[in-house]
VOVEX-989292 format. One line per 5 residues: number of its first residue (from 1); their letters; for each residue z negated, y negated, x of N, C-alpha, C. Coordinates in steps of 0.2 Angstrom, whole numbers, always signed. Atoms other than C-alpha are relative to their C-alpha. Layout:
NUM> a> Z Y X Z Y X Z Y X  ... .
END
This chain:
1> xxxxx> +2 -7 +0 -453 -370 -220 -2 +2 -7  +3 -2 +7 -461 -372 -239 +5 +4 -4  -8 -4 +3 -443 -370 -245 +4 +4 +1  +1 -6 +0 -440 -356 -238 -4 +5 -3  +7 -5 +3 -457 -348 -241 +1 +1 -10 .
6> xxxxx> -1 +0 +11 -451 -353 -263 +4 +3 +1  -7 -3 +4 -433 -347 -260 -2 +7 +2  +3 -7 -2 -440 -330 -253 -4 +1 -6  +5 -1 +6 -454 -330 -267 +4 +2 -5  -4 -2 +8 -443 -330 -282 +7 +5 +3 .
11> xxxxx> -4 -4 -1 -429 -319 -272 -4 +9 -1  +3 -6 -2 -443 -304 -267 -3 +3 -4  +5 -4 +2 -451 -292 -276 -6 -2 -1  +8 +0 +0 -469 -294 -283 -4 +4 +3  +4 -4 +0 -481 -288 -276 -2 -1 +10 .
16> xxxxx> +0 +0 -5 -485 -286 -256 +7 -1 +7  -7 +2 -4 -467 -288 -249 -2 -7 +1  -3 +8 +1 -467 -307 -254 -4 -2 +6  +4 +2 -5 -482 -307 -242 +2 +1 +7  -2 -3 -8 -475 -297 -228 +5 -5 +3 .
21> xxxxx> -5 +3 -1 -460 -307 -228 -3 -9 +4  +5 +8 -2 -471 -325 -227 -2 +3 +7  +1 -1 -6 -480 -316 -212 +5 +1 +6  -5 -1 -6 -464 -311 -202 +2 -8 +0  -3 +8 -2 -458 -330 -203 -4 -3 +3 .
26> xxxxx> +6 +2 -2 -475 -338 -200 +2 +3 +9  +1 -3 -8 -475 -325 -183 +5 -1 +3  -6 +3 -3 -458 -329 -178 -2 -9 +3  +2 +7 -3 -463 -348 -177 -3 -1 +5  +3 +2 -6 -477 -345 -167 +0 +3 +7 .
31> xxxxx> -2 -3 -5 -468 -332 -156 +3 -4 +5  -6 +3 -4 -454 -346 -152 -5 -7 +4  +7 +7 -3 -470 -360 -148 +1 +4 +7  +3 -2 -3 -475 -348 -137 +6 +1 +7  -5 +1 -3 -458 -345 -128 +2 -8 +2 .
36> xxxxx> -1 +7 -3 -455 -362 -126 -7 -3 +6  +4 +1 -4 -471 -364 -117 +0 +3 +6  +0 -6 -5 -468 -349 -106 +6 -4 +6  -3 +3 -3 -452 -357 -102 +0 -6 +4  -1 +5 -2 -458 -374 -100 -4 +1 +10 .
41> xxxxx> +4 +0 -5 -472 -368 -87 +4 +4 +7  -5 -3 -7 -459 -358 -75 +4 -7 +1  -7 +4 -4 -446 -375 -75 -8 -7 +4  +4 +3 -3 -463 -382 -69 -2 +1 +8  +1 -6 -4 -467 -370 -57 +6 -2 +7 .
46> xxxxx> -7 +2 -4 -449 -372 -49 +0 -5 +0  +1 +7 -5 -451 -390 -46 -5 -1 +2  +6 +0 -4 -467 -390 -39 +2 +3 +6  -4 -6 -7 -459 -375 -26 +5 -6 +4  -5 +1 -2 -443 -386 -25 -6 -8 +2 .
51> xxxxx> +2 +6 -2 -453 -403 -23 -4 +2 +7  +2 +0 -8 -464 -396 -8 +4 +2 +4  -6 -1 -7 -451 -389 +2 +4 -7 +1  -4 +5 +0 -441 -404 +0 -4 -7 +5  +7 +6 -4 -459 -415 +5 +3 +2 +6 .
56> xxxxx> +1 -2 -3 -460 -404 +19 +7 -2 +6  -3 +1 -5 -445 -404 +26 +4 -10 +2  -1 +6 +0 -441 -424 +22 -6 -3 +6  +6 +2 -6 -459 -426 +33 +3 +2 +6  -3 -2 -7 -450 -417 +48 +4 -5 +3 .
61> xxxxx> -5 +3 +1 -435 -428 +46 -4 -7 +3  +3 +7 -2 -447 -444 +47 -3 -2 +7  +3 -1 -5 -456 -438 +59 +4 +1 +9  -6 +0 -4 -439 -435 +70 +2 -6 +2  -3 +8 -2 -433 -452 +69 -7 -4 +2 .
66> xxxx> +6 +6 -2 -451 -461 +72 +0 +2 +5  -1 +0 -6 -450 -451 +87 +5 -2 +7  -6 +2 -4 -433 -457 +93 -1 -6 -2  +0 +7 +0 -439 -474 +91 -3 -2 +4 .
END
């Protein structure tokens, strides 16, 4: 990211641009954190959901054949 932030430095305008530009990349980076978090917590979510039904209905199943034993 530094070398970005150089090759941007000497390509841009002096003055306030050089900054704004640093600032939009910085907030992209911490946009995409963010998004990967977002997503990590839903592929969680969904196995948590998928893993209880699965208990639940695996417990029934067990509970089927202990009975016909």
């Amino acid at each position: 990211m530094g070398n970005l932030s150089l090759l941007l430095g000497s390509v841009a305008p002096k003055g306030g641009t050089n900054e704004t530009v640093r600032r939009v990349i910085e907030e992209t980076c911490g946009v995409t954190a963010i998004e990967y978090g977002l997503i990590a917590a839903l592929i969680a979510i969904a196995a948590i959901l998928a893993f209880t039904a699965v208990g639940t209905s695996l417990s029934d199943v067990f509970n089927l054949i202990a009975g016909d034993l």
